[in-house]
N, C-alpha and C positions, 0 to 999 in steps of 0.2 A: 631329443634330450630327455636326459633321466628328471623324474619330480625331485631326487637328490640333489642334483644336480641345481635346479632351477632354482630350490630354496638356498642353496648356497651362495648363488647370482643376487638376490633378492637381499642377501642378507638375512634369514632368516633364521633364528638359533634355535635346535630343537631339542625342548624340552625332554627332562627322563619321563616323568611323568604328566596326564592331562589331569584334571580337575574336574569332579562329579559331584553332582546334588543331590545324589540320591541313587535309586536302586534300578538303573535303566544301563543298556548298552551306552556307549559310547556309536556302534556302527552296526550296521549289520547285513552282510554279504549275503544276498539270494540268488543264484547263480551270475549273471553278470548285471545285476545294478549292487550299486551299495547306497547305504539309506545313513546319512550322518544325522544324530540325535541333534535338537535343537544347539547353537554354539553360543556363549558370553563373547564379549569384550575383557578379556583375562590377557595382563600381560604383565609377567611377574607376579602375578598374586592378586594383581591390583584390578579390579573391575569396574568400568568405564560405568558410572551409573546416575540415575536423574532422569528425569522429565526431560524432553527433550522439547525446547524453544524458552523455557524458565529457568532451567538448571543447567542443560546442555545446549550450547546452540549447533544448528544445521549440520555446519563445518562438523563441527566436532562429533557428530552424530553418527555422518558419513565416512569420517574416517572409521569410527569404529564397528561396523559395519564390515569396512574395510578387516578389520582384526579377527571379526569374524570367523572373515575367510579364510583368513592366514591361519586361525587354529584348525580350520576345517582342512586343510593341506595337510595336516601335522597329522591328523586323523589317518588322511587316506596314505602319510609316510609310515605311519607304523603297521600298517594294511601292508605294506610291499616298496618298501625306499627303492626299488627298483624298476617302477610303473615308468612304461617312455609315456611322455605327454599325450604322443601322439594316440595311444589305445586307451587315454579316460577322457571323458564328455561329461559335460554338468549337462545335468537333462531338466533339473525343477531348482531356483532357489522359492525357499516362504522367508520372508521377513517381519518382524514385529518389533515393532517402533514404541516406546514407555511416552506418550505423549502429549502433550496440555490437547484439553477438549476443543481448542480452535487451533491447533496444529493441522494442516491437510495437505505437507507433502511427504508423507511419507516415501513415497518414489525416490526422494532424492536424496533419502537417508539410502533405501535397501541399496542405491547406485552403487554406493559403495563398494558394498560385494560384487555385484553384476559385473562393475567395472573392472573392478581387481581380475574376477575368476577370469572374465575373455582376456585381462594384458597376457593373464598366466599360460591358460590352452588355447587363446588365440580363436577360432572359429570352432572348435572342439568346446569353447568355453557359452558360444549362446546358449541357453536356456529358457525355459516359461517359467513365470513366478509368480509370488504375490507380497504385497507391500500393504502390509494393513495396523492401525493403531489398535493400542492397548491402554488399559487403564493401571496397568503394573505389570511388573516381568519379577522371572526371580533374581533377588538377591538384589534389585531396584535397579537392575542392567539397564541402559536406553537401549538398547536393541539384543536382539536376536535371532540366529540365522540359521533356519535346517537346509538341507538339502539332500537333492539322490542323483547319482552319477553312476554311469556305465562305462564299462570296459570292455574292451575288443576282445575275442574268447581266443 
Protein backbone atom coordinates (compact mmCIF):
# COMPACT_ATOMS: atom_id res chain seq x y z
CA UNK A 1 0.00 0.00 0.00
CA UNK A 2 0.97 3.45 -1.10
CA UNK A 3 1.39 6.12 2.25
CA UNK A 4 -1.29 7.98 -0.30
CA UNK A 5 -3.15 5.62 -0.13
CA UNK A 6 -3.08 4.89 3.69
CA UNK A 7 -3.68 8.51 4.75
CA UNK A 8 -6.78 8.46 2.76
CA UNK A 9 -7.92 5.07 4.74
CA UNK A 10 -7.02 7.02 7.81
CA UNK A 11 -8.90 9.91 6.89
CA UNK A 12 -6.37 12.06 6.88
CA UNK A 13 -6.66 15.54 4.88
CA UNK A 14 -3.57 16.90 3.42
CA UNK A 15 -2.70 20.04 3.88
CA UNK A 16 -1.23 22.73 0.99
CA UNK A 17 0.92 23.91 3.19
CA UNK A 18 3.01 22.85 6.73
CA UNK A 19 3.67 25.36 9.46
CA UNK A 20 7.43 26.65 10.59
CA UNK A 21 8.84 28.43 13.45
CA UNK A 22 11.55 29.66 12.21
CA UNK A 23 14.57 29.16 9.77
CA UNK A 24 15.19 25.15 9.78
CA UNK A 25 14.27 22.44 7.30
CA UNK A 26 11.19 20.89 7.75
CA UNK A 27 13.18 17.25 6.51
CA UNK A 28 16.21 16.35 5.43
CA UNK A 29 17.05 13.26 2.97
CA UNK A 30 20.75 11.83 3.39
CA UNK A 31 20.91 9.09 1.29
CA UNK A 32 18.47 6.60 2.54
CA UNK A 33 17.38 7.86 6.26
CA UNK A 34 15.29 11.02 6.24
CA UNK A 35 15.53 13.07 9.46
CA UNK A 36 11.88 15.07 10.19
CA UNK A 37 12.54 18.29 12.27
CA UNK A 38 10.96 18.35 15.73
CA UNK A 39 6.66 18.19 14.82
CA UNK A 40 3.64 20.35 17.03
CA UNK A 41 0.25 19.30 17.72
CA UNK A 42 -1.13 21.60 14.78
CA UNK A 43 -4.34 20.79 13.40
CA UNK A 44 -6.06 23.48 11.53
CA UNK A 45 -3.87 26.22 12.92
CA UNK A 46 -4.85 25.23 16.30
CA UNK A 47 -1.90 24.02 18.57
CA UNK A 48 -2.71 21.50 21.25
CA UNK A 49 -0.84 23.42 24.15
CA UNK A 50 -0.27 23.36 28.30
CA UNK A 51 1.40 21.63 30.84
CA UNK A 52 0.49 18.43 30.56
CA UNK A 53 -1.41 16.83 33.98
CA UNK A 54 -2.70 20.92 35.04
CA UNK A 55 -3.61 22.08 31.78
CA UNK A 56 -3.63 18.90 29.67
CA UNK A 57 -4.53 15.80 30.87
CA UNK A 58 -2.71 12.23 29.99
CA UNK A 59 -5.46 11.28 27.41
CA UNK A 60 -5.30 14.20 25.93
CA UNK A 61 -1.60 14.38 25.85
CA UNK A 62 -1.34 11.16 24.12
CA UNK A 63 -3.54 11.77 21.58
CA UNK A 64 -1.65 14.64 20.63
CA UNK A 65 1.39 12.97 20.37
CA UNK A 66 -0.71 11.07 18.27
CA UNK A 67 -1.09 14.37 15.74
CA UNK A 68 2.35 14.49 15.90
CA UNK A 69 2.66 11.84 13.95
CA UNK A 70 0.08 12.34 11.50
CA UNK A 71 1.80 15.73 10.60
CA UNK A 72 5.01 13.79 10.41
CA UNK A 73 3.30 11.34 7.50
CA UNK A 74 2.27 14.63 5.71
CA UNK A 75 6.18 15.35 5.84
CA UNK A 76 7.22 12.13 4.48
CA UNK A 77 3.99 12.68 1.71
CA UNK A 78 5.27 15.66 0.36
CA UNK A 79 8.93 13.73 0.28
CA UNK A 80 7.23 11.25 -2.42
CA UNK A 81 3.01 10.46 -1.88
CA UNK A 82 4.18 7.59 -3.69
CA UNK A 83 6.41 5.73 -0.95
CA UNK A 84 4.71 1.86 -0.60
CA UNK A 85 4.85 1.43 3.22
CA UNK A 86 6.37 -1.42 2.83
CA UNK A 87 10.27 0.35 1.82
CA UNK A 88 9.86 3.14 4.96
CA UNK A 89 10.97 2.12 8.64
CA UNK A 90 10.66 4.55 11.64
CA UNK A 91 14.14 3.80 13.01
CA UNK A 92 14.30 6.64 16.19
CA UNK A 93 11.11 8.62 17.67
CA UNK A 94 12.49 11.68 20.64
CA UNK A 95 9.48 12.92 22.31
CA UNK A 96 9.12 15.95 24.63
CA UNK A 97 6.57 16.12 26.89
CA UNK A 98 5.75 20.39 28.33
CA UNK A 99 5.22 19.02 31.82
CA UNK A 100 4.20 19.77 35.67
CA UNK A 101 7.54 18.94 37.75
CA UNK A 102 5.88 15.84 39.34
CA UNK A 103 4.56 14.56 36.01
CA UNK A 104 6.64 11.13 35.41
CA UNK A 105 4.94 9.36 32.54
CA UNK A 106 5.98 10.70 29.95
CA UNK A 107 6.11 7.20 28.06
CA UNK A 108 2.54 7.33 27.84
CA UNK A 109 2.32 10.49 26.40
CA UNK A 110 5.22 9.70 23.43
CA UNK A 111 2.78 6.25 23.14
CA UNK A 112 0.99 8.09 21.26
CA UNK A 113 3.12 8.37 18.42
CA UNK A 114 4.90 4.92 18.95
CA UNK A 115 1.44 3.62 18.79
CA UNK A 116 0.01 5.31 15.84
CA UNK A 117 3.53 5.07 13.59
CA UNK A 118 3.57 0.63 14.23
CA UNK A 119 -0.82 0.64 13.36
CA UNK A 120 0.50 2.79 10.33
CA UNK A 121 3.96 0.45 9.04
CA UNK A 122 3.09 -2.25 11.08
CA UNK A 123 6.43 -4.08 12.08
CA UNK A 124 8.35 -1.53 9.71
CA UNK A 125 6.90 0.88 12.35
CA UNK A 126 9.09 -0.27 15.72
CA UNK A 127 11.58 2.02 16.62
CA UNK A 128 14.03 3.18 19.66
CA UNK A 129 13.09 6.45 21.29
CA UNK A 130 13.10 8.61 24.08
CA UNK A 131 10.30 10.18 26.22
CA UNK A 132 11.59 12.90 28.32
CA UNK A 133 10.01 16.07 30.08
CA UNK A 134 10.39 19.69 29.49
CA UNK A 135 10.01 22.67 31.31
CA UNK A 136 8.43 24.50 28.06
CA UNK A 137 8.20 23.78 24.34
CA UNK A 138 7.56 26.28 21.46
CA UNK A 139 4.66 28.04 21.04
CA UNK A 140 3.49 26.22 24.76
CA UNK A 141 2.90 22.74 22.51
CA UNK A 142 2.42 19.74 25.30
CA UNK A 143 4.45 17.78 23.20
CA UNK A 144 6.76 17.28 20.49
CA UNK A 145 7.95 14.61 18.29
CA UNK A 146 11.23 14.30 15.93
CA UNK A 147 12.15 11.46 14.19
CA UNK A 148 14.37 9.56 11.38
CA UNK A 149 13.13 6.95 9.03
CA UNK A 150 14.77 4.82 6.28
CA UNK A 151 13.87 3.65 3.07
CA UNK A 152 14.57 0.77 0.99
CA UNK A 153 17.14 2.02 -1.93
Amino acid sequence: MKLADKLKELSIPIPESSVKFGNYLPFLKDGNRIYISGQLPIKDGAIISGKVNSEVTLEEANKAAKLCMINTLIILYSIDSEINLKDISCIQLSGFVNADNTFDKHPDVVNGASDFICEVLGGNGMHTRIAVGCSSLPKNACVEISSIFSLKE
